[in-house]
C-alpha beads as a LAMMPS data file, in Angstrom:
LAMMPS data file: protein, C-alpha beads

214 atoms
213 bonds

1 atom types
1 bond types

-500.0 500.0 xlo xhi
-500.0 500.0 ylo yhi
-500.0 500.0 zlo zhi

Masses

1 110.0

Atoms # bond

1 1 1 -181.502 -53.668 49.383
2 1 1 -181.877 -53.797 45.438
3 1 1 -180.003 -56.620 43.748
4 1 1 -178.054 -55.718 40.893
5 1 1 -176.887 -57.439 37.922
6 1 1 -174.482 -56.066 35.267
7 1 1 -174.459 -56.474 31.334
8 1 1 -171.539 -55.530 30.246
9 1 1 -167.791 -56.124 28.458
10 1 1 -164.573 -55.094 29.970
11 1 1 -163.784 -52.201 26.907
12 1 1 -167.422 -50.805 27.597
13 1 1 -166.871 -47.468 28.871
14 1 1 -170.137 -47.587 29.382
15 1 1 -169.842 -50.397 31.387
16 1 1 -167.568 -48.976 33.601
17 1 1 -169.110 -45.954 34.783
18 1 1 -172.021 -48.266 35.955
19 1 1 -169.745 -50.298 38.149
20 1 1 -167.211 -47.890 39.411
21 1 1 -170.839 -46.084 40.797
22 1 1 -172.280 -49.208 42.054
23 1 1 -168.557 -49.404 43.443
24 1 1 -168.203 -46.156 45.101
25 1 1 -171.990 -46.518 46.565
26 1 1 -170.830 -49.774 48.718
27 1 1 -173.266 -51.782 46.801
28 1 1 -172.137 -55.278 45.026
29 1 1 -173.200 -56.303 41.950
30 1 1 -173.466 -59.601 39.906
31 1 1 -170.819 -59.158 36.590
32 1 1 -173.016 -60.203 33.659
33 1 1 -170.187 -60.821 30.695
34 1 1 -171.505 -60.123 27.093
35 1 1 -169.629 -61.679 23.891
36 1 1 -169.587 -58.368 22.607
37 1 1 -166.762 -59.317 19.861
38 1 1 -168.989 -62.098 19.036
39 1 1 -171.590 -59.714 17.083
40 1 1 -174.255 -60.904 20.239
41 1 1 -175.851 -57.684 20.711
42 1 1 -177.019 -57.270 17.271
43 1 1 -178.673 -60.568 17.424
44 1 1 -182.637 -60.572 17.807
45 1 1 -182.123 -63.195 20.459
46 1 1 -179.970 -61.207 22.374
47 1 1 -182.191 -57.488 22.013
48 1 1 -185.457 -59.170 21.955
49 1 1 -184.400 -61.239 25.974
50 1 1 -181.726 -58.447 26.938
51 1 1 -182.127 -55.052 25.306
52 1 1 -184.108 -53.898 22.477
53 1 1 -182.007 -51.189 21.494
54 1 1 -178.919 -53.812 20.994
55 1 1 -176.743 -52.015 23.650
56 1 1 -174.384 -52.665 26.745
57 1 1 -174.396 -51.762 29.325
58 1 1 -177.921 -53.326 30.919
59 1 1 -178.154 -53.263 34.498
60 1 1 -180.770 -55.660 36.215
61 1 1 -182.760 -54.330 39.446
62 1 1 -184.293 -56.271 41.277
63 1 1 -184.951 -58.597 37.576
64 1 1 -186.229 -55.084 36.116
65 1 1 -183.696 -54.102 33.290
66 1 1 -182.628 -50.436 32.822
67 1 1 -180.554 -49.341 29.941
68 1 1 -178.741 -46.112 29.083
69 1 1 -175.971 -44.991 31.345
70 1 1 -177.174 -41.123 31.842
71 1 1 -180.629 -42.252 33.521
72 1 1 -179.305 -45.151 35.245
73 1 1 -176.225 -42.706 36.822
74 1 1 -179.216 -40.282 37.886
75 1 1 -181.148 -42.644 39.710
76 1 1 -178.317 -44.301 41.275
77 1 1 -177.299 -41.156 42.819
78 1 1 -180.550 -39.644 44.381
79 1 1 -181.094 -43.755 45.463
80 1 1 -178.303 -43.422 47.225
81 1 1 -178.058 -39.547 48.000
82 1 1 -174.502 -39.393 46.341
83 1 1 -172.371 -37.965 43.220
84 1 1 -176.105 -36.175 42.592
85 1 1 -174.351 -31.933 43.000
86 1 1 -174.602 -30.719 46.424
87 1 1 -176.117 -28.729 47.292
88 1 1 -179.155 -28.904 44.859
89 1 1 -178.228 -25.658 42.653
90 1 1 -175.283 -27.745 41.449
91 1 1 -177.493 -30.090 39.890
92 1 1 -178.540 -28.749 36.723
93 1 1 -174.940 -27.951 35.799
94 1 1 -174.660 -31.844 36.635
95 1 1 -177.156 -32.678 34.088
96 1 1 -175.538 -29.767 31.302
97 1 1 -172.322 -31.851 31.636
98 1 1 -173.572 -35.204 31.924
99 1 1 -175.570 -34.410 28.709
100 1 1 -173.001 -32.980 26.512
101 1 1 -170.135 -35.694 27.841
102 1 1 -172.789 -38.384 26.266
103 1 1 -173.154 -36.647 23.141
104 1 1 -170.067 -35.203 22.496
105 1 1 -166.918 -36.606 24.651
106 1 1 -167.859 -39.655 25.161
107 1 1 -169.788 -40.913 21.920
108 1 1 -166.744 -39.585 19.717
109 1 1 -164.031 -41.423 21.977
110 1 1 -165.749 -44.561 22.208
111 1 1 -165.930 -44.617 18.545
112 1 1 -162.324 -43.453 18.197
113 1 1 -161.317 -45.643 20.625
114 1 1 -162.882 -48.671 19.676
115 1 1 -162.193 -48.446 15.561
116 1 1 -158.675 -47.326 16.182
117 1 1 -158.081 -50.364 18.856
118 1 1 -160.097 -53.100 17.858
119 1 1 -160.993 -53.557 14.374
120 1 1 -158.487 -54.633 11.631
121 1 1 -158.462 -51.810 9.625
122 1 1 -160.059 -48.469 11.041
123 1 1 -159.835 -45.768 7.950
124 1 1 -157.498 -43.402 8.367
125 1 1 -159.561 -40.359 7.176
126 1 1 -162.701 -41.238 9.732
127 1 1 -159.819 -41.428 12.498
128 1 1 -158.678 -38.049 11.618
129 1 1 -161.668 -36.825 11.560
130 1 1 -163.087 -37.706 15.201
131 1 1 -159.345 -37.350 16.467
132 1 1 -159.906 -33.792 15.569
133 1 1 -163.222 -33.924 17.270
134 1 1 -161.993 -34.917 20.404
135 1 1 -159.065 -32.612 20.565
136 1 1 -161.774 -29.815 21.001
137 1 1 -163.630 -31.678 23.726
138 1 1 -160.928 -32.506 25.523
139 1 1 -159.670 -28.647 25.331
140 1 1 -163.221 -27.432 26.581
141 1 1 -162.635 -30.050 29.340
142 1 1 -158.899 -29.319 30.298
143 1 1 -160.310 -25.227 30.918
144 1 1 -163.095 -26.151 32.983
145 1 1 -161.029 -28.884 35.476
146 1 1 -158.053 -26.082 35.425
147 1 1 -159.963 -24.223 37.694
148 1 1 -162.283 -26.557 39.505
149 1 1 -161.464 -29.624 41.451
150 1 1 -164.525 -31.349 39.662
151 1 1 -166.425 -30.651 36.931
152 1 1 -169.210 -29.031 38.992
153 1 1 -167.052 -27.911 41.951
154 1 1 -165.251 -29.011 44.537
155 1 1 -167.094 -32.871 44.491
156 1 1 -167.037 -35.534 42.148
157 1 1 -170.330 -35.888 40.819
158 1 1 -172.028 -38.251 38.025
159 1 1 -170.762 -36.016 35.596
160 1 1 -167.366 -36.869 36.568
161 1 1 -167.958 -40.529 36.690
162 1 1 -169.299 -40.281 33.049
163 1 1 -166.796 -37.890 31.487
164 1 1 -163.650 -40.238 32.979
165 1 1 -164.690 -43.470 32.037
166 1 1 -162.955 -43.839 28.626
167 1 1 -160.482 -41.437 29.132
168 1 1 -159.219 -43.930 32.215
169 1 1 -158.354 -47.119 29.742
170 1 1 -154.817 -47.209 28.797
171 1 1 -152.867 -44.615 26.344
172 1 1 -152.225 -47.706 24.223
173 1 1 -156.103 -47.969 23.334
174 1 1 -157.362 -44.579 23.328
175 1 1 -153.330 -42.755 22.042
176 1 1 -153.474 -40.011 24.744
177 1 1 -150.990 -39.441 27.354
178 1 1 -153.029 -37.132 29.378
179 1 1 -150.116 -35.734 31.673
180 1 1 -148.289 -34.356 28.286
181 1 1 -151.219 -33.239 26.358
182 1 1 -154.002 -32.436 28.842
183 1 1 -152.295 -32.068 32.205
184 1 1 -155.350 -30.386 34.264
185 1 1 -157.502 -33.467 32.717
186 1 1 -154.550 -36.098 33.701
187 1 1 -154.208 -34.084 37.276
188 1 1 -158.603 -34.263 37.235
189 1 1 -158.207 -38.467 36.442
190 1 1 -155.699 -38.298 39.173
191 1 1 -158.101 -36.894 41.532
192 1 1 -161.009 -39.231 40.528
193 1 1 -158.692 -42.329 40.583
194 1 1 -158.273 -41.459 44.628
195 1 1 -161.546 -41.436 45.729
196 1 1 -162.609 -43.807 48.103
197 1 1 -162.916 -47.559 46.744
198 1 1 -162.016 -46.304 43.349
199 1 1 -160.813 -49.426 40.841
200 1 1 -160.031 -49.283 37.533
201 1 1 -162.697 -50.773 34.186
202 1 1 -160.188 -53.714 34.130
203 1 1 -160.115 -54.431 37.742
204 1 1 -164.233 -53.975 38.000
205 1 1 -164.959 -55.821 34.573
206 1 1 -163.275 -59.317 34.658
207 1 1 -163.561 -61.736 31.063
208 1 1 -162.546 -62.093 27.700
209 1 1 -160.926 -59.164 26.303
210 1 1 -160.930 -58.061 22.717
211 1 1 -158.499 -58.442 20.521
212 1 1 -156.000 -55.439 20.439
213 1 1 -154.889 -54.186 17.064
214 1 1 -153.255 -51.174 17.521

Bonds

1 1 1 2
2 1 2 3
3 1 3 4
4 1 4 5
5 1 5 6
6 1 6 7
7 1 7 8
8 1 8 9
9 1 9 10
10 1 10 11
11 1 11 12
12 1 12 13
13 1 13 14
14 1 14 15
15 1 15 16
16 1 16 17
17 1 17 18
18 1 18 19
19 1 19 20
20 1 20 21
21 1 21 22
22 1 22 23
23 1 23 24
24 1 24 25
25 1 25 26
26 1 26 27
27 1 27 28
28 1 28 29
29 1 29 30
30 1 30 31
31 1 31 32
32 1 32 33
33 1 33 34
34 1 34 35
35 1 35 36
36 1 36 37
37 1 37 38
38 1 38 39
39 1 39 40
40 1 40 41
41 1 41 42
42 1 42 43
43 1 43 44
44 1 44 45
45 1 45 46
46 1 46 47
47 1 47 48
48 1 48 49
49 1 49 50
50 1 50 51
51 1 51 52
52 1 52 53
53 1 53 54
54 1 54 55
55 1 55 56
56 1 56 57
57 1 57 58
58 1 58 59
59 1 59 60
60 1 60 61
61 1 61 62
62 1 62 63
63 1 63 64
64 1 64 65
65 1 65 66
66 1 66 67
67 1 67 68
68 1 68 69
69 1 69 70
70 1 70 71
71 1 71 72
72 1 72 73
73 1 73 74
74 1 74 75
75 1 75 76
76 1 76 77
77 1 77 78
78 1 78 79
79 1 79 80
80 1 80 81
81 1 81 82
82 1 82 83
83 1 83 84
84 1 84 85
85 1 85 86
86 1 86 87
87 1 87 88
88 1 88 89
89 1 89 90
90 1 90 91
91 1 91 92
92 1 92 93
93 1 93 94
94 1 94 95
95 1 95 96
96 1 96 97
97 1 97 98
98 1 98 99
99 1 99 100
100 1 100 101
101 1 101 102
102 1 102 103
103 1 103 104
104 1 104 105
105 1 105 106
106 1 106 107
107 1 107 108
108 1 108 109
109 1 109 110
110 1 110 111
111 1 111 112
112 1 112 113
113 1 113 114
114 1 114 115
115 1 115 116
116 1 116 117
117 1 117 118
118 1 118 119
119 1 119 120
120 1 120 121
121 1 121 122
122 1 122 123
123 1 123 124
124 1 124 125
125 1 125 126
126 1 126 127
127 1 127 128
128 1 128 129
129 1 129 130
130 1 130 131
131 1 131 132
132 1 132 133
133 1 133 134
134 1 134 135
135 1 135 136
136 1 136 137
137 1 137 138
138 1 138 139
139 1 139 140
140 1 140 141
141 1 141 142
142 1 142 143
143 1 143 144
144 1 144 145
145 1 145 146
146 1 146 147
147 1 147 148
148 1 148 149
149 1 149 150
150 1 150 151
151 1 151 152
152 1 152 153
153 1 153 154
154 1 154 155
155 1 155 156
156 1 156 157
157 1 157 158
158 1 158 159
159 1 159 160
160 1 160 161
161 1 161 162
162 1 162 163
163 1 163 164
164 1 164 165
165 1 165 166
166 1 166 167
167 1 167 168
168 1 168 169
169 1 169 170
170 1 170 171
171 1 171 172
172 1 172 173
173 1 173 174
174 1 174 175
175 1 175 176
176 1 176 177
177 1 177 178
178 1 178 179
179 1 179 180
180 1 180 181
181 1 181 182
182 1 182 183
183 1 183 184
184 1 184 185
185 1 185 186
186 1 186 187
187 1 187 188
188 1 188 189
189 1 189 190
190 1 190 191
191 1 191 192
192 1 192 193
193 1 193 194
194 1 194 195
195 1 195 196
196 1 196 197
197 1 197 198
198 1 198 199
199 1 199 200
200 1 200 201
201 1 201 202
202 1 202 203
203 1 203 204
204 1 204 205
205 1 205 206
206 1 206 207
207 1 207 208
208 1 208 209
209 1 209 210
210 1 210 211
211 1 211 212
212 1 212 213
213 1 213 214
């Protein structure tokens, strides 16, 4: 059985959708914390021992690091036969979603998240700006959970484990309440949140949080 180690900080999205599959697979892990606040990951240090590209999360395999969550989510699941789209013609409309949550839903939250959370003094104009973004990504993702128990039918797949991860944090951090504004996506959370050894990014990813601004 592979050992696994985890890179990772507790606000990291990212992060989370790496342990909550670990999680849900029944396989343990080894919680790596990263001084992401610190500045680390833009150290040479850090990229040229850890990750070149300067990101987190980094999971460890067996001493073999992998990096990017997309990749790591797809080999996880055919690993462990799992949250891969059964049966197989699901699959490419697993990838489709996985692909466009990465560039689109879950690269403009983070960034929303994160600048309107945990820096000083986010601009006001940028906020507006990928606020506006999201509200159309959320939208195309409230019509497609309306009508489907999961994103690609009536499982949870990796492209649900991606697309909740930041939406899960608390409406403090990310300034949605989900229910009120996005019911089918709150009712869709709801429905993730009760699968079988779910826990939440906090309860996975222990350490020092960042400091909260908003």
């Amino acid at each position: 059985m592979p050992t696994y180690r985890l890179h990772y900080f507790p606000e990291s999205g990212n992060s989370y959708k790496l342990a909550l599959m670990l999680t849900l697979c029944g396989q343990p892990f080894e919680p790596v914390w990263t001084d992401f606040g610190a500045g680390i990951t833009r150290t040479p240090e850090w990229r040229a021992a850890v990750n070149e590209m300067g990101e987190i999360p980094v999971l460890e395999e067996d001493g073999v690091r992998l990096t990017q969550t997309a990749p790591i989510l797809l080999r996880l699941a055919e690993r462990y036969g799992c949250f891969g789209g059964d049966p197989p013609e699901e699959r490419l409309e697993v990838l489709r979603w996985l692909f466009w949550d990465n560039h689109k839903l879950t690269g403009t939250m983070a960034t929303y998240r994160f600048l309107r959370t945990f820096s000083a003094s986010p601009d006001e104009r940028v906020l507006a700006f990928l606020r506006k973004r999201i509200d159309d990504y959320l939208g195309i993702l409230e019509r497609r959970v309306a009508s489907s128990t999961f994103v690609v039918g009536a499982k949870a797949t990796i492209a649900d484990l991606s697309m909740c991860a930041y939406l899960q944090y608390p409406s403090d951090e990310h300034g949605y309440e989900f229910t009120k504004s996005h019911p089918a996506v709150g009712a869709w959370l709801g429905r993730i949140a009760a699968l079988p050894g779910h826990k939440s990014a906090y309860d996975l990813l222990p350490g020092k949080r960042l400091h909260h601004y908003a």
